[in-house]
N, C-alpha and C positions, 0 to 999 in steps of 0.2 A: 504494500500500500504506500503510495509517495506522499512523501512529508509535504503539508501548507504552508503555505509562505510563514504563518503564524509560528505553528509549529517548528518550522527553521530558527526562529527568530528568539523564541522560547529556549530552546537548547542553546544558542548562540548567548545568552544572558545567562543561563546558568552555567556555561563553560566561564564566562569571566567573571564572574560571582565566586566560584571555586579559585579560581584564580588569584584575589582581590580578597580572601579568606586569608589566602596564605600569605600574600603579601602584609595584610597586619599583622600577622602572627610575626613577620621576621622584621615589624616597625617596631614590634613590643621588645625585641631583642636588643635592635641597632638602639633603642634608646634606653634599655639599662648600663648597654654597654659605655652609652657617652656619659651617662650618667655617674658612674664610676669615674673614667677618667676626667670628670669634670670633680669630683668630690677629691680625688688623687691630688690633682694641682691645688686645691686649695689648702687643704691639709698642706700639703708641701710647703707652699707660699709662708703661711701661718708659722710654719715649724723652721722654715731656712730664714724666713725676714726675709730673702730675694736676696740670698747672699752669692748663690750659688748659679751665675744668668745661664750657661748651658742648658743646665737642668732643667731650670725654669723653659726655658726656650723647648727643649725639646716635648714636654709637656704639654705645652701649648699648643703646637703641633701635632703632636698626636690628639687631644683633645678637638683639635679644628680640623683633620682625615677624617675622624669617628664623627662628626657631625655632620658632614658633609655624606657620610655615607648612610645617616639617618635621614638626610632631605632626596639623598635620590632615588631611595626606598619608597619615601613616601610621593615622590614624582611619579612612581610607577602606577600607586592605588590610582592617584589621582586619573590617569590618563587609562585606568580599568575603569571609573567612575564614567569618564569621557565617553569612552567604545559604548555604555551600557546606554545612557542617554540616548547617542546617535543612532542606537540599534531599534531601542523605543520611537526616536524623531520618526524615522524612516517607516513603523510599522503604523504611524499614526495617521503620516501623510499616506501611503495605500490606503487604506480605510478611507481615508476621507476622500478619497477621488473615486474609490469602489463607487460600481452604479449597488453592491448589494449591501452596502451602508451607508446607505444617504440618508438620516434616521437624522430630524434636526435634534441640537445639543439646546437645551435649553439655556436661555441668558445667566441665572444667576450661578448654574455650571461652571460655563464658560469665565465666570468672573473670580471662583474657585480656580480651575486649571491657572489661569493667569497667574493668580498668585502664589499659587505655587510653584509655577513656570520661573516666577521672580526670585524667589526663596530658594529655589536648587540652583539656581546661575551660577558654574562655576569662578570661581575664587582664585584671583591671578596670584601665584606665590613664585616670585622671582629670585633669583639671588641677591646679593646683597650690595646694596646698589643699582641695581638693575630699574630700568626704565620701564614702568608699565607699555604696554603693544598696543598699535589702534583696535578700538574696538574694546578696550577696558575700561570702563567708567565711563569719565566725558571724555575720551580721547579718541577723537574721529576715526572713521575709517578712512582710507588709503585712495585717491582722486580715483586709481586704477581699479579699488575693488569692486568684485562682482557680487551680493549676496547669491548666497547658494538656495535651490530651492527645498523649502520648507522655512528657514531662518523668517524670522517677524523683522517686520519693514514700519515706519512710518510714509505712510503715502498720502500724497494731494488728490485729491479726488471729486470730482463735480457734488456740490448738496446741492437745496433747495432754488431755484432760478438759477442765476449767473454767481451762487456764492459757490468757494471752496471751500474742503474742509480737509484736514490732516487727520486722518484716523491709522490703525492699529491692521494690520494686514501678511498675508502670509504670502515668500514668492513662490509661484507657480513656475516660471522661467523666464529666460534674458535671453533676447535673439540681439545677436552680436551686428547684423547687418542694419537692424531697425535701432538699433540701442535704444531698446525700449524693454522694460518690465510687465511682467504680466504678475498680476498679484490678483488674490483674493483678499476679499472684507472678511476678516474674523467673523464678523456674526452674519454670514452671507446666506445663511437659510433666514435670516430675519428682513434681510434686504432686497429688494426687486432685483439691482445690479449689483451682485456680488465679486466681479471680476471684475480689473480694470486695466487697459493696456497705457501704461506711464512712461514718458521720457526716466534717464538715470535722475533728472536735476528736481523730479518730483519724487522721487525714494529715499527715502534716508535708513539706514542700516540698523539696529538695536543694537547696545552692546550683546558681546558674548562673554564675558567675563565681567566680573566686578572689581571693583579696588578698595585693598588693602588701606582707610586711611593711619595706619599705623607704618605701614611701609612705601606707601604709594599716596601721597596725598596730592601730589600734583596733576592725578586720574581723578578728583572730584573735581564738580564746579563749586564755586566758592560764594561764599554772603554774599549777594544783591547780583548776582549772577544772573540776566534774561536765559530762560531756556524755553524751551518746548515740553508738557509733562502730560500724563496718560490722566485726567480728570477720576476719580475714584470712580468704581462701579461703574465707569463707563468703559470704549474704545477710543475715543479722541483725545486728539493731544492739543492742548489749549497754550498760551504764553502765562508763563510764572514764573515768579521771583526766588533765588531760591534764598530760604530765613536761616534755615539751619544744616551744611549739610553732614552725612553720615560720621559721629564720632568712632566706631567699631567697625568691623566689616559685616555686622549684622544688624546693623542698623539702616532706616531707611532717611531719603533726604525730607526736610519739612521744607514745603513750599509753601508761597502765597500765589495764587492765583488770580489773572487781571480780570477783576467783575466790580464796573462802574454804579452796581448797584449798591457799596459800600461807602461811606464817606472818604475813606482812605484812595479807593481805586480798585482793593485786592480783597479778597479773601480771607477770613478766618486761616491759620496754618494749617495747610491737609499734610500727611504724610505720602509719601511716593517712591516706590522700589528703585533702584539703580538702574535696573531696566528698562525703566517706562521714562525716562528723563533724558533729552536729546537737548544739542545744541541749538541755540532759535534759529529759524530760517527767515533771515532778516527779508523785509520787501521796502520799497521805493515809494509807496503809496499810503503809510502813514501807518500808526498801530492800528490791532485790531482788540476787542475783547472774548473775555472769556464764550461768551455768546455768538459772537462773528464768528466770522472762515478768518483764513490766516492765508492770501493770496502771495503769491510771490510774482517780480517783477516778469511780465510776457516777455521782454527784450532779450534781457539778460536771459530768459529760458533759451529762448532761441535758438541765442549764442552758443547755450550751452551742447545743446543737442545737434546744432551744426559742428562743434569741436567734435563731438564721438564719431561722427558720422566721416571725419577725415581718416 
């Protein structure tokens, strides 16, 4: 009897599940081990005064091999964490294009998966010193990136009359001769037009990774920072301020949001995952509110789309 794609997919998770077992098992090892030769030099220190710099030295060094060899251990789960996700991504986007599960997801579903979608975003852990990568935090992605399909997109997209509107979407594909995107609306059983074919200069890429602000704080946006952010409980992403951003790396950013309906301008402070918070896409035609679209300049799109098309 031949295995379903499901079935493949299932076995494929629990082969790196077994995998990813073992690999903490030999995390719990690598860190008694540093553990030790960290308790060693000190006791040392304490007991020589640092009389003796060799020693010390060579200490040190081993203490700094043994930890180095607890982080690439643990680089390993990390990237078993990774495989299991994209093995799940993949089995979700099938389904979701099967004609034999088109079964709508209900909205406040959908608003669950999100945030948990947000909550499991892997967690950039670099060396030391090392520069968070595009695509962690606020750190753009790359002029030349393509998202891949299934990855969540911010896209511009026709609303009500002649307004636009930036909502929350998944890409379907990228034709390279069109440089255009084809994306689905997240709640496209709720929508009449679910699908939308976009130049690149109306797509903008989600993070895939988070930042560390203990290690990485120059991957967040910072106090009174304009961004773009995913409005609570909803798909759209509105212009906000950001008030406070993440102190931990489990922590989410606090925004204010622009609603002229306040005497201030903004919002109450809502909270907003690392995910759902993009760079603002500046326009030539003046702000907009929380309520408006969020148009970007025709010209400059143009331009933009005449560059890709060279």
């Amino acid at each position: 009897m031949p295995f379903t794609a499901d079935a493949v997919a299932a076995q494929q998770v629990q082969e790196r599940l077994k995998s990813l077992f073992t690999i903490v098992q030999d995390i719990e090892k690598k860190r008694n081990i540093c553990e030790q030769s960290i308790n060693t030099l000190q006791r040392y220190s304490n007991d020589d005064k640092g009389q003796n710099i060799q020693k010390t030295k060579s200490l040190i060094k081993t203490a700094m091999t043994q930890t180095e060899a607890e982080r690439d251990v643990i680089e390993k789960a990390l990237q078993k964490i990774h495989e299991i996700r994209h093995i799940k991504n993949e089995r979700r986007i099938q389904a979701r294009i099967s004609a034999a599960n088109n079964e709508s997801i209900r909205i406040g579903t959908w608003m669950k998966m999100l945030q948990s979608s947000a909550q499991t975003l892997p967690l950039f852990v670099g060396k030391l010193g090392e520069k968070a990568p595009p695509l962690c935090g606020a750190i753009p992605a790359e002029r030349s990136y393509i998202a891949k399909v299934g990855e969540m997109v911010a896209a511009l997209v026709p609303g009500k009359g002649d307004e636009k509107i930036w909502i929350l979407a998944e890409v379907v594909c990228y034709s390279v001769g069109a440089a255009k995107y084809e994306v689905d609306d997240i709640l496209k059983e709720q929508n009449q037009k679910g699908r939308h074919s976009l130049s690149k200069s109306r797509v903008i890429p989600l993070p895939l990774m988070r930042a560390n602000p203990d290690t990485n704080p120059e991957a967040l946006f910072q106090h009174r920072t304009l961004v773009m952010a995913l409005f609570p409980q909803t798909t759209c992403f509105y212009k906000a301020l950001i008030n406070k951003p993440p102190t931990s790396h489990l922590d989410e950013y606090e925004v204010l949001f622009e609603d002229p309906s306040y005497p201030e301008g903004f919002s109450p402070p809502l909270s907003v995952a690392q995910r759902y918070i993009i760079p603002c896409k500046q326009n030539n035609r003046g702000s907009s509110t929380v309520a408006a679209t969020l148009p970007v300049d025709e010209e400059s799109d143009s331009e933009s789309d005449a560059a890709l098309s060279r």
